[in-house]
Residue frames as qw, qx, qy, qz and C-alpha x, y, z in Angstrom:
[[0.000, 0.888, 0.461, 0.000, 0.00, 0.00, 0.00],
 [0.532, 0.307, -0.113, 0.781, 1.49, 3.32, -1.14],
 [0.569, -0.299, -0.418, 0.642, 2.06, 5.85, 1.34],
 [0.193, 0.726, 0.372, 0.545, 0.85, 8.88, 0.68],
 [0.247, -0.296, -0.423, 0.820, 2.54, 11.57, 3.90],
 [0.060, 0.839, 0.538, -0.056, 0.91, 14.49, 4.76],
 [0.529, -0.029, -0.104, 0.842, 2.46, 17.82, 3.94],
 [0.203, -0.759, -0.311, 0.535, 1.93, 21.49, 5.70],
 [0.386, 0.662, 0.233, 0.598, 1.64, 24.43, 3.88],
 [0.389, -0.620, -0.325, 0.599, 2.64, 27.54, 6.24],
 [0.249, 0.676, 0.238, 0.652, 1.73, 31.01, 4.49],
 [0.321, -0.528, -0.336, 0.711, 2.98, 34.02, 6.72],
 [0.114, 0.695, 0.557, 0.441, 1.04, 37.08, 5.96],
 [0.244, -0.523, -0.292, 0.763, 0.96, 40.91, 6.50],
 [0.127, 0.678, 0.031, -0.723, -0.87, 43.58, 5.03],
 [0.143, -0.177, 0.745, 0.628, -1.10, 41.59, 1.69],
 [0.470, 0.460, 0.538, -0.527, -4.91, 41.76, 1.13],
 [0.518, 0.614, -0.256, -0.538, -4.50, 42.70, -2.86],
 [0.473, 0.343, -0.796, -0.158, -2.48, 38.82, -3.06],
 [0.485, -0.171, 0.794, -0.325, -3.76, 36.42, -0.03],
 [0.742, 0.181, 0.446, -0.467, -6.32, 35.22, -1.56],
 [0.750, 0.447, -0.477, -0.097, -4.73, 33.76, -5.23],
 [0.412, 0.396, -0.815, 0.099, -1.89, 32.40, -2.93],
 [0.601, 0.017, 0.601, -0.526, -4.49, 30.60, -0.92],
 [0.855, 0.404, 0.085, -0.314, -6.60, 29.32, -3.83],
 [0.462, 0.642, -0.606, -0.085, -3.54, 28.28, -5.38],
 [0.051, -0.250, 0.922, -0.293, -2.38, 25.61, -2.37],
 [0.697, 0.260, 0.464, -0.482, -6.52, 24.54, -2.37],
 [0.726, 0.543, -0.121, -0.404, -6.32, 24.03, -6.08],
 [0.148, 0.526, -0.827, -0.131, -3.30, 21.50, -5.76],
 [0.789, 0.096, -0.470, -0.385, -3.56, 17.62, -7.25],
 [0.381, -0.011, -0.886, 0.263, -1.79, 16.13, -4.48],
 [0.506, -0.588, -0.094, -0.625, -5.01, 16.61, -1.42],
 [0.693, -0.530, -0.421, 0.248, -3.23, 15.41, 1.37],
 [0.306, 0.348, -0.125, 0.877, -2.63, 18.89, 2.89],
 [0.290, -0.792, -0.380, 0.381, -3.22, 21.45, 5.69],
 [0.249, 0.680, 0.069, 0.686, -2.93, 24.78, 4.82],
 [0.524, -0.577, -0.482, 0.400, -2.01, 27.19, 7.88],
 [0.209, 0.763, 0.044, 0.610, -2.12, 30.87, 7.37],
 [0.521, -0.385, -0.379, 0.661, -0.16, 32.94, 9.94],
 [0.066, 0.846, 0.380, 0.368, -1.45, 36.74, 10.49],
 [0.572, -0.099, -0.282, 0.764, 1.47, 38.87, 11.61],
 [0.011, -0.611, -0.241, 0.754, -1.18, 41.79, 12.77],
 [0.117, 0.400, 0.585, 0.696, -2.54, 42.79, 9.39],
 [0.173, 0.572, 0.323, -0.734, -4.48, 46.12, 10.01],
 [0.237, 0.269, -0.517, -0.777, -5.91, 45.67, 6.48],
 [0.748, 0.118, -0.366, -0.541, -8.58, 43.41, 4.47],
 [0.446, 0.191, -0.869, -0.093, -6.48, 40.49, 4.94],
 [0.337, -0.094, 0.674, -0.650, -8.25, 39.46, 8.10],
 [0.424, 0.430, -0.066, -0.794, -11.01, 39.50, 6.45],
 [0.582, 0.509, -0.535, -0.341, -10.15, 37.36, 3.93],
 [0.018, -0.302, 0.915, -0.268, -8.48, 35.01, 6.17],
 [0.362, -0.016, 0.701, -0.615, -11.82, 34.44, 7.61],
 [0.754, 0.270, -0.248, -0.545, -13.91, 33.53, 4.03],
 [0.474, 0.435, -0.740, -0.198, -12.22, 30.45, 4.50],
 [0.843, -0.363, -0.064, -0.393, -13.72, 29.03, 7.17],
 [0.884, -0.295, 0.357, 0.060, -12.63, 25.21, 7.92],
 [0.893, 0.447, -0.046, 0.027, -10.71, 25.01, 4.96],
 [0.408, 0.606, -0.402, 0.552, -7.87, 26.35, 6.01],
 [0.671, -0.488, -0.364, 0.423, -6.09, 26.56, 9.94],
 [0.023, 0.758, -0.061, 0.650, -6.10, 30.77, 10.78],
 [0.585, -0.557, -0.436, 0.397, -3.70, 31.65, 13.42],
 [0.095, -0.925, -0.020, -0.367, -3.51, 35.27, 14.70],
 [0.742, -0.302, -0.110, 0.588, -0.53, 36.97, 16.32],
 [0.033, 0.935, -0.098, -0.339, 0.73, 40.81, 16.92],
 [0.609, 0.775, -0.138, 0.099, 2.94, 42.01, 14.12],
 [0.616, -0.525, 0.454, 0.372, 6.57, 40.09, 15.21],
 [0.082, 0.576, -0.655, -0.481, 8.06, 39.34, 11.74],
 [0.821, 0.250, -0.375, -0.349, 7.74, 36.75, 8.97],
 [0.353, 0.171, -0.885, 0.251, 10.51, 34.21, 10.95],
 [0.268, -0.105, 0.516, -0.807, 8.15, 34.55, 14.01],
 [0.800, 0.200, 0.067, -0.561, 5.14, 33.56, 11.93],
 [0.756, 0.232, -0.600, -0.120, 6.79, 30.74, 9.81],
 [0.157, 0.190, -0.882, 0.402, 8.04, 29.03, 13.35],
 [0.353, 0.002, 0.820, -0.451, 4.85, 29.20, 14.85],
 [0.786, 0.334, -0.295, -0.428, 3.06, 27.89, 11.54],
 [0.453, 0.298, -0.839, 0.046, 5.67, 24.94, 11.63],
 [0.107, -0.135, 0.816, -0.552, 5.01, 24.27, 15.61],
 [0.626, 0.248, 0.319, -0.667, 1.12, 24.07, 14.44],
 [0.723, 0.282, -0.307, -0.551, 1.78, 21.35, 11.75],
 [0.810, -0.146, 0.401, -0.402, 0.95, 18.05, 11.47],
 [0.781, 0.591, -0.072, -0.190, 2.67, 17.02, 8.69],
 [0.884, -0.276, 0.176, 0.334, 5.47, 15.16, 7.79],
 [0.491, 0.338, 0.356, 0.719, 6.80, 17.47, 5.19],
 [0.114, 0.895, 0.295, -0.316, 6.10, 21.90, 5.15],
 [0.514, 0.408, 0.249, 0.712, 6.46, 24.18, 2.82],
 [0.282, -0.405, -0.065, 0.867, 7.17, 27.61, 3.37],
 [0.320, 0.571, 0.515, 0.553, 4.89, 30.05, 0.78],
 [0.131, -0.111, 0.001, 0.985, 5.40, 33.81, 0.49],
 [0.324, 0.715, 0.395, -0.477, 1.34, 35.72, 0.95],
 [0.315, 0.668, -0.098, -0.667, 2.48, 37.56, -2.55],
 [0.060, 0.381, -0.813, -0.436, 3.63, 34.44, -4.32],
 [0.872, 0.072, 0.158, -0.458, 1.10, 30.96, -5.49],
 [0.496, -0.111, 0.817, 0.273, 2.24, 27.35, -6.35],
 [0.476, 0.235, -0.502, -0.682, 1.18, 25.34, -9.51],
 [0.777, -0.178, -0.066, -0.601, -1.17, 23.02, -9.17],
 [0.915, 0.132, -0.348, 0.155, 1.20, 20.06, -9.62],
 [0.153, 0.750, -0.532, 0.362, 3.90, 21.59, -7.21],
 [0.483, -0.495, 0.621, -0.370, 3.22, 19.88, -4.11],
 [0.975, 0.120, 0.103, -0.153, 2.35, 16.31, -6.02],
 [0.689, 0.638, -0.287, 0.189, 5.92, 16.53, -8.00],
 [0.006, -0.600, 0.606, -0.523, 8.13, 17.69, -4.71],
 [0.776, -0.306, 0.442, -0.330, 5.91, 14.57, -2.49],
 [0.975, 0.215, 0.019, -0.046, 6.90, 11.89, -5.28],
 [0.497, 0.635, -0.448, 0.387, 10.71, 12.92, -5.55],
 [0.449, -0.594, 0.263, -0.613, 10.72, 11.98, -1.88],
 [0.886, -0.020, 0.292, -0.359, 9.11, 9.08, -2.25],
 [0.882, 0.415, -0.145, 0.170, 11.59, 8.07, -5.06],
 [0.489, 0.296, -0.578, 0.583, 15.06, 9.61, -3.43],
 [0.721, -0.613, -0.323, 0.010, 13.97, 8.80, 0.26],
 [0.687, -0.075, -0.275, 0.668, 17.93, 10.15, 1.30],
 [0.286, 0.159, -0.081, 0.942, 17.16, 13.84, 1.01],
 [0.235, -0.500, -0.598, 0.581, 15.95, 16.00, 3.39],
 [0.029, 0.659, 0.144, -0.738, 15.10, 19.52, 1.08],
 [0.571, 0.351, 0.545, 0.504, 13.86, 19.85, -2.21],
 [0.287, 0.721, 0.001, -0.630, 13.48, 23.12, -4.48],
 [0.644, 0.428, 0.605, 0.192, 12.49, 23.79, -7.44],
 [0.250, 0.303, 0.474, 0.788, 12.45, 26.24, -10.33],
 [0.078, 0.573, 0.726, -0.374, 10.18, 29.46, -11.05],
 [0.212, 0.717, 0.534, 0.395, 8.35, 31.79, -12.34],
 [0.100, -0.347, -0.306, 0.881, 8.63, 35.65, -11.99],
 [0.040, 0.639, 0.578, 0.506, 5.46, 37.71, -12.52],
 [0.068, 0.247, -0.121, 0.959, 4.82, 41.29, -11.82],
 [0.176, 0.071, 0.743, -0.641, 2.34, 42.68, -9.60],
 [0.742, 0.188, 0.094, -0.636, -1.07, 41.97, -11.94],
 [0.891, -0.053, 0.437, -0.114, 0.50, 38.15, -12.65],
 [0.648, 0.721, -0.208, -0.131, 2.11, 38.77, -15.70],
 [0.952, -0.106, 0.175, 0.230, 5.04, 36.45, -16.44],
 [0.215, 0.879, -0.417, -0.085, 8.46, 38.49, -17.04],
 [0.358, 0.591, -0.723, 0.015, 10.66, 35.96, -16.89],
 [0.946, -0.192, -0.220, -0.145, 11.52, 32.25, -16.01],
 [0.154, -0.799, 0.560, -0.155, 14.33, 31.36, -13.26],
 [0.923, 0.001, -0.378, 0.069, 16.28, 28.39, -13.37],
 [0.547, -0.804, 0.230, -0.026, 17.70, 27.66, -9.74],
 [0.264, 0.620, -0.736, 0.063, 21.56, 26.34, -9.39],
 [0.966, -0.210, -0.057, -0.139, 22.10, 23.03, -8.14],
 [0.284, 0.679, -0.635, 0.235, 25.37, 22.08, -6.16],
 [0.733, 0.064, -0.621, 0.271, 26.86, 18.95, -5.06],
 [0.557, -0.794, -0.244, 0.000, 26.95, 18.68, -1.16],
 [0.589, -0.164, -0.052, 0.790, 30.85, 18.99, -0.94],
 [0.222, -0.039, 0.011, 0.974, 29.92, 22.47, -2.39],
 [0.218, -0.783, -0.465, -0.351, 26.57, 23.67, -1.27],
 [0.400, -0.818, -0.223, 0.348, 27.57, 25.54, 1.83],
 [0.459, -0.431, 0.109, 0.769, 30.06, 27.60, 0.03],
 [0.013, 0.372, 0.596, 0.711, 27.96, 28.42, -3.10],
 [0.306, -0.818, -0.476, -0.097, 25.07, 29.68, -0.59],
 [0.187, -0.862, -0.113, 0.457, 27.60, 32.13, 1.11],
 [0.215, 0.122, 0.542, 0.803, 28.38, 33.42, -2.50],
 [0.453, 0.040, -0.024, -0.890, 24.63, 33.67, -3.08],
 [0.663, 0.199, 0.504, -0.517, 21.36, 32.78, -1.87],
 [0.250, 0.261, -0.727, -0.584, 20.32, 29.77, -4.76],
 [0.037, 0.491, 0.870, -0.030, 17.09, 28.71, -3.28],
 [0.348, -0.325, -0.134, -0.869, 13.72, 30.57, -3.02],
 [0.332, -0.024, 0.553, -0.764, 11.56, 29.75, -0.07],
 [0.625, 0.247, 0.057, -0.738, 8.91, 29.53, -2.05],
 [0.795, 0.423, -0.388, -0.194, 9.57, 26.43, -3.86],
 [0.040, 0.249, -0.921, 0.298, 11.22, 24.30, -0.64],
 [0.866, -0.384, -0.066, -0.313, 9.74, 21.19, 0.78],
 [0.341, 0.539, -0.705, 0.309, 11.40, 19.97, 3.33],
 [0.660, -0.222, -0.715, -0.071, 10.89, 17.53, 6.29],
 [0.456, -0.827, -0.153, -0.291, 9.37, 18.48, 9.40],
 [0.941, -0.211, -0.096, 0.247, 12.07, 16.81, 11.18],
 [0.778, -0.007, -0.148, 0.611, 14.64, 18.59, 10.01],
 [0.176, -0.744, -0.034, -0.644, 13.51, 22.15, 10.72],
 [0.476, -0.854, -0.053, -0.202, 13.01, 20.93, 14.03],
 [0.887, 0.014, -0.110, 0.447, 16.70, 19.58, 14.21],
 [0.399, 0.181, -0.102, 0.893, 17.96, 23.00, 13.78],
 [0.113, -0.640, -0.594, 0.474, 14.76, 24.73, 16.02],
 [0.155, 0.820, 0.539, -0.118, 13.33, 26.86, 13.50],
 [0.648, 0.474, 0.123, 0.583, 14.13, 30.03, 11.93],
 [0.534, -0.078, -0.370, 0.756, 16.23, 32.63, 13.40],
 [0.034, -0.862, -0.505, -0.029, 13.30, 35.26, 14.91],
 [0.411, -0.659, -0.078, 0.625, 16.14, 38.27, 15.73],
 [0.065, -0.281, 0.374, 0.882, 16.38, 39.33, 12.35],
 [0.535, 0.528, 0.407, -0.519, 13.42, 40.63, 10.25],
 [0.524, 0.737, -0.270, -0.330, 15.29, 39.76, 6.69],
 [0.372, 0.544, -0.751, 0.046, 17.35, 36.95, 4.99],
 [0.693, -0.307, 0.593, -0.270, 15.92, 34.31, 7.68],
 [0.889, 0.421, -0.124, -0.129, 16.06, 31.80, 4.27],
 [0.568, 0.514, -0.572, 0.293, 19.80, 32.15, 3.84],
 [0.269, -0.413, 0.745, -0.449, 20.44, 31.33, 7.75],
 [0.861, -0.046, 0.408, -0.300, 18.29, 28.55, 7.71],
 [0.792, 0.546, -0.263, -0.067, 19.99, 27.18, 4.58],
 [0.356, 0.517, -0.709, 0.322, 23.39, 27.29, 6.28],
 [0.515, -0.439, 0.611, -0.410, 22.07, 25.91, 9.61],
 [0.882, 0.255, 0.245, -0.311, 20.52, 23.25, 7.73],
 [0.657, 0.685, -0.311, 0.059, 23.96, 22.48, 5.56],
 [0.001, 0.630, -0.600, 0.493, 26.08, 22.34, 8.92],
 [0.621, -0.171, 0.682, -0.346, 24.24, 19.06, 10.03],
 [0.101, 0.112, 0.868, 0.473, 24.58, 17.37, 6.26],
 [0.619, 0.550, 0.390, -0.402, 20.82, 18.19, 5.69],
 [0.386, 0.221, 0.710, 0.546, 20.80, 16.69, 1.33],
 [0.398, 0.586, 0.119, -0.696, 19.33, 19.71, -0.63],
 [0.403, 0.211, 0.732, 0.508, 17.74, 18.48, -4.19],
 [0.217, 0.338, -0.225, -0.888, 17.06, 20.73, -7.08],
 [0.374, 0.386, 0.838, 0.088, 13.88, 19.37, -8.94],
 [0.168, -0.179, 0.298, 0.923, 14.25, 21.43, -12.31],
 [0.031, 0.550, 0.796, 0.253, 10.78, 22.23, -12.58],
 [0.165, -0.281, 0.088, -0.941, 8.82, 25.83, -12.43],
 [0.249, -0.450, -0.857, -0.032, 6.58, 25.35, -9.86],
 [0.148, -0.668, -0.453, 0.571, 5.90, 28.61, -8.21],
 [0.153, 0.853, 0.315, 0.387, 4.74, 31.69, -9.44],
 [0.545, -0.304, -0.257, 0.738, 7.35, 34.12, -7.78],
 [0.123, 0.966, 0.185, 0.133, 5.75, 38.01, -7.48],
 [0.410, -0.229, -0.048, 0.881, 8.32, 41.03, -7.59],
 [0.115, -0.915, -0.241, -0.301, 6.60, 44.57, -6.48],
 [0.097, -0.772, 0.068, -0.624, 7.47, 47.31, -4.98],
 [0.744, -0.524, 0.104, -0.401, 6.26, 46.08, -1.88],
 [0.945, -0.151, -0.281, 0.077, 8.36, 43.21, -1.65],
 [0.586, -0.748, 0.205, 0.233, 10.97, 43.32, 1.54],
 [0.791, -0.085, 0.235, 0.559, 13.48, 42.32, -1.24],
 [0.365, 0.631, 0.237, 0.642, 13.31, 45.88, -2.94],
 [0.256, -0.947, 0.189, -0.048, 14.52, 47.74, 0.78],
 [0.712, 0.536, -0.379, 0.249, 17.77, 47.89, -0.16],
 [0.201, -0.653, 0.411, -0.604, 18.83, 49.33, 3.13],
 [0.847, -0.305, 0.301, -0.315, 17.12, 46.55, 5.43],
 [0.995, 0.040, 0.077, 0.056, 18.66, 43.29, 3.33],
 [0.516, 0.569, -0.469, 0.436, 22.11, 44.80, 2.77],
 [0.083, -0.593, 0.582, -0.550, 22.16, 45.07, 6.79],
 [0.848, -0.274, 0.368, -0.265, 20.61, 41.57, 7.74],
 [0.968, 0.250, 0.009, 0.025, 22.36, 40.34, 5.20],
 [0.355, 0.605, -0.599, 0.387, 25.69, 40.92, 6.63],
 [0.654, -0.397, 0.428, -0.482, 24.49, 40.26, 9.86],
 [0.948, 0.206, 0.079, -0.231, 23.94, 36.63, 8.51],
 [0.678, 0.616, -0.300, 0.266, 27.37, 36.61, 6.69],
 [0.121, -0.705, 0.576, -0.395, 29.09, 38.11, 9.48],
 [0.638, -0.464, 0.473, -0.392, 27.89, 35.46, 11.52],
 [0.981, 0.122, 0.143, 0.056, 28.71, 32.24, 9.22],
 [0.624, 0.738, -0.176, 0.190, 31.68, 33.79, 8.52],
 [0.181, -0.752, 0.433, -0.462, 32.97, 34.13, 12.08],
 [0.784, -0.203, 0.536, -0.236, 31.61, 30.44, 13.59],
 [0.968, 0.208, 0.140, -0.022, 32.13, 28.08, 10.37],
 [0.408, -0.482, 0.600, 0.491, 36.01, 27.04, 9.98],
 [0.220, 0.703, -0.436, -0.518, 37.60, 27.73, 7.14],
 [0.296, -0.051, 0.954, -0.016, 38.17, 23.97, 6.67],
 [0.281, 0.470, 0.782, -0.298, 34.21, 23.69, 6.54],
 [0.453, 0.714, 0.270, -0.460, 33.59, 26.57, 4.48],
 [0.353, 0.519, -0.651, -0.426, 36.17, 25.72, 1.07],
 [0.498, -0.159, 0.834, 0.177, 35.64, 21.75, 1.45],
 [0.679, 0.311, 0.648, 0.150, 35.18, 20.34, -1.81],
 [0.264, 0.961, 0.073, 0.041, 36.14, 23.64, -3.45],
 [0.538, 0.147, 0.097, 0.825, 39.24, 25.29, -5.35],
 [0.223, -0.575, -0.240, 0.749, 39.72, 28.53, -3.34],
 [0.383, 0.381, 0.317, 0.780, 38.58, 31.80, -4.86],
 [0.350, -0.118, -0.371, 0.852, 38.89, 34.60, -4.69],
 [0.439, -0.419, -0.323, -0.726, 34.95, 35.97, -4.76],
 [0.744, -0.363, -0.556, -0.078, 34.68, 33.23, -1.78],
 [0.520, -0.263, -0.358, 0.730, 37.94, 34.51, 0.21],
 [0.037, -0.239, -0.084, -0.967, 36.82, 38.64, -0.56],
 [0.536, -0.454, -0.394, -0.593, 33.46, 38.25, 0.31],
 [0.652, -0.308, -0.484, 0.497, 35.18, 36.16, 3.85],
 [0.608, 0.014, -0.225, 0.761, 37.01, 38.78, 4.81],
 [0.153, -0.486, -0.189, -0.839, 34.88, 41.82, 3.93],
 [0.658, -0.497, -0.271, -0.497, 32.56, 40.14, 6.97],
 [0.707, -0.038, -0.595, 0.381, 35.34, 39.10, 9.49],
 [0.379, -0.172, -0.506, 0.755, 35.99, 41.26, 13.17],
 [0.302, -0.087, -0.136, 0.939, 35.86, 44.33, 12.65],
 [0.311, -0.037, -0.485, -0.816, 32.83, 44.65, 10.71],
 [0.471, -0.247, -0.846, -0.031, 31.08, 42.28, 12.68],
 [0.297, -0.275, -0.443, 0.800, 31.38, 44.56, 15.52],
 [0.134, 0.169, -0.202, -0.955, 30.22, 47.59, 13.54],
 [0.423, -0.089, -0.691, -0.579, 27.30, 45.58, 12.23],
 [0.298, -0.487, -0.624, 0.534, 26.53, 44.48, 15.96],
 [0.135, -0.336, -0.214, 0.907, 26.38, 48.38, 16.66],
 [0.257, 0.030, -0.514, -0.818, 23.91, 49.31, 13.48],
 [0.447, -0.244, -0.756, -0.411, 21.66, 46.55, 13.56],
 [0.598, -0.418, -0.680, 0.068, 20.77, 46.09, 17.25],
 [0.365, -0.522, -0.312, 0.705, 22.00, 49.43, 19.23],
 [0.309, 0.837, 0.235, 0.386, 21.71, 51.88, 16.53],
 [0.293, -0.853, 0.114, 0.416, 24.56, 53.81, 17.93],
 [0.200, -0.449, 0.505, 0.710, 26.56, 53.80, 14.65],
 [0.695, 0.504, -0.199, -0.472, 25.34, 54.27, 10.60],
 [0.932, -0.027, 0.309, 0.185, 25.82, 51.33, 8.94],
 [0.612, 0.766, -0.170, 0.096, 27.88, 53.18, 6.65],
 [0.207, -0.825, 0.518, -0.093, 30.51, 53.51, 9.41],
 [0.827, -0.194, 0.523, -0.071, 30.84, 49.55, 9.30],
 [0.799, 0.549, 0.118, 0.214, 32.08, 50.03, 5.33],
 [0.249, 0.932, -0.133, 0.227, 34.44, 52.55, 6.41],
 [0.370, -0.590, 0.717, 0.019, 36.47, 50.83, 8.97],
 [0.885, -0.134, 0.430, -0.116, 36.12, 47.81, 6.82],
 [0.725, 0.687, -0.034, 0.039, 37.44, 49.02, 3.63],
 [0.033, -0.757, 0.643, -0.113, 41.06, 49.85, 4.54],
 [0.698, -0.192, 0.640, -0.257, 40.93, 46.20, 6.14],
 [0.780, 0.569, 0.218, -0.142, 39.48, 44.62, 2.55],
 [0.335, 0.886, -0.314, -0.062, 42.44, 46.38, 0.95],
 [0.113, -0.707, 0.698, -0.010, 45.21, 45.35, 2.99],
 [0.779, 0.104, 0.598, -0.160, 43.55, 41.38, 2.69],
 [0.889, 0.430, 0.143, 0.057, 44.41, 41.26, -0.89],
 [0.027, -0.824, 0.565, 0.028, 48.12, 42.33, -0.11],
 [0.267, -0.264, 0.917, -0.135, 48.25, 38.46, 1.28],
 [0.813, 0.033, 0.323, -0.483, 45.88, 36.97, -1.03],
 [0.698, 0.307, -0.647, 0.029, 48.25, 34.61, -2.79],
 [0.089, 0.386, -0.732, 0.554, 49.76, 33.95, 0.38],
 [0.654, 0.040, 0.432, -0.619, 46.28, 32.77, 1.52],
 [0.831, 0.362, -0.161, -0.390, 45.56, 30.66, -1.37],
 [0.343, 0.327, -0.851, 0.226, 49.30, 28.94, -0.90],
 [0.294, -0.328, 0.497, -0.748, 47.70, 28.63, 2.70],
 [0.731, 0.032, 0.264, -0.628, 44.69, 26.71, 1.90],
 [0.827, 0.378, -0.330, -0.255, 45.77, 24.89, -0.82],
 [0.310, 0.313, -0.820, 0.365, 48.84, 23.37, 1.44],
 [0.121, -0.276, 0.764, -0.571, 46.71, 22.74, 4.50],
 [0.589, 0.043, 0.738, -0.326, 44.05, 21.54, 3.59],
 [0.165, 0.315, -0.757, -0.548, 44.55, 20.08, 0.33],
 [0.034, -0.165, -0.982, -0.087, 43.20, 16.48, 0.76],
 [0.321, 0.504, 0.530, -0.602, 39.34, 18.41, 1.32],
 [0.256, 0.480, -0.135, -0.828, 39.50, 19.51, -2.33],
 [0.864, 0.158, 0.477, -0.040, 38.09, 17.36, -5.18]]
């Protein structure tokens, strides 16, 4: 008898009243129907309430003052039931097949613990601009290709309940970039990430979207950097990789000093962040005085890591 898990949908929501409702219908309208949908209401002082509420039973509506989107998605997770959740952005929607395709690749490679997928970008009245194919990297080099750059979308993970709770959820102190930290926590205990080269989500870019304050993700996203950059040994972060020098710059740019400064910005506001570029650049500079001398460095000590 085949098996058929159950798998959580967790949609964190604010103030999105002009998109809830497609990226609702969208997780109702899917072919696989073992599912729970759980909408999470981070204080909406708009429609979306509202809206929440046309849905009656179909859906699980939980209510909570306006903490952040990591806040909601943890206590969406803590409320499912499932063996599997996905993670869907209020402005984005699945395709119908998304959650059937990502439950059967499971079912066929039983070893891995995260899938994504492919997607769609469409503007804010749905229109398709453009199609994204994600990257896909071998475990020896997923943790060092993710602090390059982010190469999932949220939108388009399933992953097992299990291993969220392994690493207890996503990180609630910052209001930006909680994806890429979960990615690396989740990489630092072997979690298996598969790419399953299919468009399945409908990814929106507006205005509105948190990724277009430049200001907010340049400063959570050091935060983030700073901090994988400070705890994960050098060892850990080149294995299976021939050093370069986008990987070792991008190190360095996020080591002490800056860390400090980026402390001070993000959480005391007692310094601009700008001040955190200015003591860092001089620093940045003198680092590529010794970047052969680094590269001899790695490549002699820890050779036998490379493939």
């Amino acid at each position: 008898m085949v098996h058929y898990p159950k798998v959580s949908i967790v949609i964190p929501v604010y103030n999105y009243e002009q998109y809830i409702r497609e990226c609702i219908d969208s997780c109702l309208t899917q072919t696989y129907t073992n599912i729970e949908i759980i909408v999470v209401d981070d204080g909406s002082t708009d429609g979306t309430p509202a809206i929440i509420e046309s849905y009656g039973n179909r859906i699980i509506s939980i209510k909570q003052k306006n903490l952040g989107a990591a806040v909601a998605l943890n206590n969406g997770m803590r409320a499912s039931t499932g063996e599997f959740v996905c993670w869907l952005s209020s402005d984005d929607a699945f395709l119908p097949n998304k959650i059937e395709l990502q439950v059967n690749q499971f079912l066929l490679l039983p070893g891995y613990d995260l899938i994504y997928t492919d997607f769609y970008v469409i503007d804010s009245n749905g229109v398709t601009i453009s199609e994204f194919e994600s990257a896909w990297n071998p475990p020896s080099r997923a943790l060092s290709q993710v602090l390059l750059s982010n190469f999932i979308n949220g939108s388009t993970v399933m992953m097992r309940k299990k291993i969220w709770e392994a690493v207890d959820g996503f990180y609630e102190r910052i209001p930006a970039n909680v994806d890429t930290h979960m990615w690396i926590k989740l990489l630092l205990i072997n979690a298996k990430f598969l790419l399953l080269p299919e468009k399945l989500v409908r990814y929106r870019t507006h205005p509105g979207n948190q990724s277009h304050n430049q200001k907010l993700m340049q400063t959570y996203c050091d935060l983030v950097f700073v901090w994988a950059f400070t705890t994960i040994p050098i060892k850990r972060i080149h294995a299976g990789n021939r050093p370069d020098s986008a990987l070792f710059s991008k190190g360095f740019k996020h080591f002490r000093a800056k860390r400090i400064c980026t402390f001070l910005a993000c959480y005391k506001r007692m310094a601009p962040f700008t001040l955190a570029k200015f003591i860092a650049t001089p620093i940045y500079i003198y680092s590529h005085l010794f970047y052969f001398k680094y590269i001899r460095y790695i490549n002699g000590k820890y050779k036998e890591c490379f493939l």
